[in-house]
N, C-alpha and C positions, 0 to 999 in steps of 0.2 A: 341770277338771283342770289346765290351762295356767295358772290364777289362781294354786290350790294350789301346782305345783310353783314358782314366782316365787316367791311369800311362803316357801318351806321354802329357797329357795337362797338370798334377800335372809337369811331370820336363820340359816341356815349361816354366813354370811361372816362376818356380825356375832359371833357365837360365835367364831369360828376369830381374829379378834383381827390379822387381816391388816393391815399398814400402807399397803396400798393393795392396787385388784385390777388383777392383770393377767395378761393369758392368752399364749398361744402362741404367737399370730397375732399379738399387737402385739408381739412379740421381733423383733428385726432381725439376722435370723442372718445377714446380708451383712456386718455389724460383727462377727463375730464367726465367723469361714471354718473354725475351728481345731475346731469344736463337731463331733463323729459324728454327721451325720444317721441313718444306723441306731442309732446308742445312746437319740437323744433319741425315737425312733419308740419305740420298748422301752421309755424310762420313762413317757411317755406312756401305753402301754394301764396301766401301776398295776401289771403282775404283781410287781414287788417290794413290793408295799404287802401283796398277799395271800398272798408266801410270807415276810411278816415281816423284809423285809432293808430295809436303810438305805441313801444318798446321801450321798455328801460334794460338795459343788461348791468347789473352790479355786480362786482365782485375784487378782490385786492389786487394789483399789478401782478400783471406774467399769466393770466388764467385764459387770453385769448379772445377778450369782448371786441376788441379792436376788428378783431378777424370776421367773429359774427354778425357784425354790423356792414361789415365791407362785401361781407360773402350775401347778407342778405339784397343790399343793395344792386348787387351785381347779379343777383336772380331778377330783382326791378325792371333793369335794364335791357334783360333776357325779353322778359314781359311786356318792353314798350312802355314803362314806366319812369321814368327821369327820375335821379338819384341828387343827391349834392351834399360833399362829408367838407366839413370844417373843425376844429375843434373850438370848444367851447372861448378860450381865452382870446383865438383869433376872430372871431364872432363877434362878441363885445368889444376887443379893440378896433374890428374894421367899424360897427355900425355904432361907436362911439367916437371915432372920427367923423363920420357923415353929420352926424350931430352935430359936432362943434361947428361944423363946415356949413349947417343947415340944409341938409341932404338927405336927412333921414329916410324921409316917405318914401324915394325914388332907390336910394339903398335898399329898404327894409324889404322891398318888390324882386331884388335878387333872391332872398331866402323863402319869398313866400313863391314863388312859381313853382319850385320842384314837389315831384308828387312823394318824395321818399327827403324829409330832410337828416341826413344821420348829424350828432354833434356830440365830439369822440371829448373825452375828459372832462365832465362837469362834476367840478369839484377839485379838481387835482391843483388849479390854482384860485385864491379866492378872487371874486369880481366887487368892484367899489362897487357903491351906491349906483353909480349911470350905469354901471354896467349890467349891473341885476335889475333893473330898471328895466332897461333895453330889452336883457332876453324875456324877461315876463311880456313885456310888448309883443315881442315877436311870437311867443308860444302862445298869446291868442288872439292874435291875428290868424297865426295857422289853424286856429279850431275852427274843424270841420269840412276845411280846405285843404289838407292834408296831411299825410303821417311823419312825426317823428321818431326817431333811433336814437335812443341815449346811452350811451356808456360811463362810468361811473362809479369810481372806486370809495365815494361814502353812501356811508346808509343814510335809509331815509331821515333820522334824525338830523343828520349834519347841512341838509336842504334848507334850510332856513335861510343861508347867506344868496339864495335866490331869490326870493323875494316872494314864493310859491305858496311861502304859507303853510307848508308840510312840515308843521313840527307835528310828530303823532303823540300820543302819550297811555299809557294801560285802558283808561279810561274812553280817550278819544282816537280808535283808528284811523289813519288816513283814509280820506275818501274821497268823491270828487272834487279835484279843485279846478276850473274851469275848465274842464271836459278830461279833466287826468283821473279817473279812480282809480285807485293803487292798490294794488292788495301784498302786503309786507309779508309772507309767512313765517318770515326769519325774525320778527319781533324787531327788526331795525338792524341785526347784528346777522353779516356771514362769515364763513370761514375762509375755505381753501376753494371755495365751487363758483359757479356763478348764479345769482339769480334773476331770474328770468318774470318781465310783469307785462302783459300785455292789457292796455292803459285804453279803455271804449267811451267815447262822448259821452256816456251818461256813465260811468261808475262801473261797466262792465268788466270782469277780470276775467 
């Protein structure tokens, strides 16, 4: 039994397309004081993977979203839950090829099977028009059919070039946008930490 479950987690990883594994326990939450240890206790047991609700991790390069996204994913797979990490600009470019190829549907069916999709840099490069196109396609089409992981070194203000509709403003906070409610505590702006949004089909935070 202990052979089998080895080999089913070694080609889980492999499947799930991780750029490295890492877990929990190798996270150095002393570098990083700013993290809820009650929040990360709660994403940890997965109950937002089984009520279909999604993650945002924000924060500026080098602060280790990468890692909590991969470490979460690879508790998923712990769990009998199927992962799949791409970054955001190979996402648009793969499912903006299928496009041009007229492939799309049967592409877009890769992203939408896994119960955990993580998608590591949204934002770090910008997406043309088809491409922000695309992934709003894709993020809901997964509403309600599965959770996403996002990583992401702009704030919510600079979401616009996604096509999400998340401009927020004093006046008008973010709120749901088709099944994403977001709750910004940082006003749009973080520093040195990361922040942490867990994102529920109707507007929950």
């Amino acid at each position: 039994m202990e052979a089998r479950r080895t080999w089913y987690l070694r080609a889980r990883l492999q499947l799930a397309h991780f750029p490295f594994v890492k877990t929990f326990e190798q996270f150095d939450f002393g570098f990083q004081p700013s993290l809820d240890e009650r929040q990360m206790r709660e994403l940890r047991s997965l109950r937002f993977i089984h009520g279909a609700s999604n993650v945002i991790f924000l924060g500026p390069p080098g602060v280790g979203k990468p890692h909590l996204s991969v470490a979460l994913a690879e508790e998923a797979i712990r769990s009998g839950l199927g992962p799949y990490f791409i970054t955001a600009n190979d996402l648009a470019a793969d499912l903006g090829r299928a496009y041009r190829e007229g492939r799309l549907d049967r592409r877009m069916r890769v992203y939408l099977a896994p119960k955990v999709l993580v998608i590591d840099e949204v934002g770090y490069l910008p997406l043309d028009d088809l491409g922000a196109t695309i992934f709003f396609q894709l993020v809901s089409a997964r509403y309600e059919r599965g959770s996403i992981i996002l990583t992401s070194n702009k704030s919510y203000g600079d979401w616009g070039f996604l096509g999400l509709g998340l401009r927020p403003s004093p006046r008008r906070p973010i709120r749901e946008v088709q099944g994403w409610g977001i709750f910004d505590r940082h006003n749009e702006e973080f520093s040195t930490g990361i922040d942490i949004s867990v994102l529920g089909r109707l507007g929950m935070c």
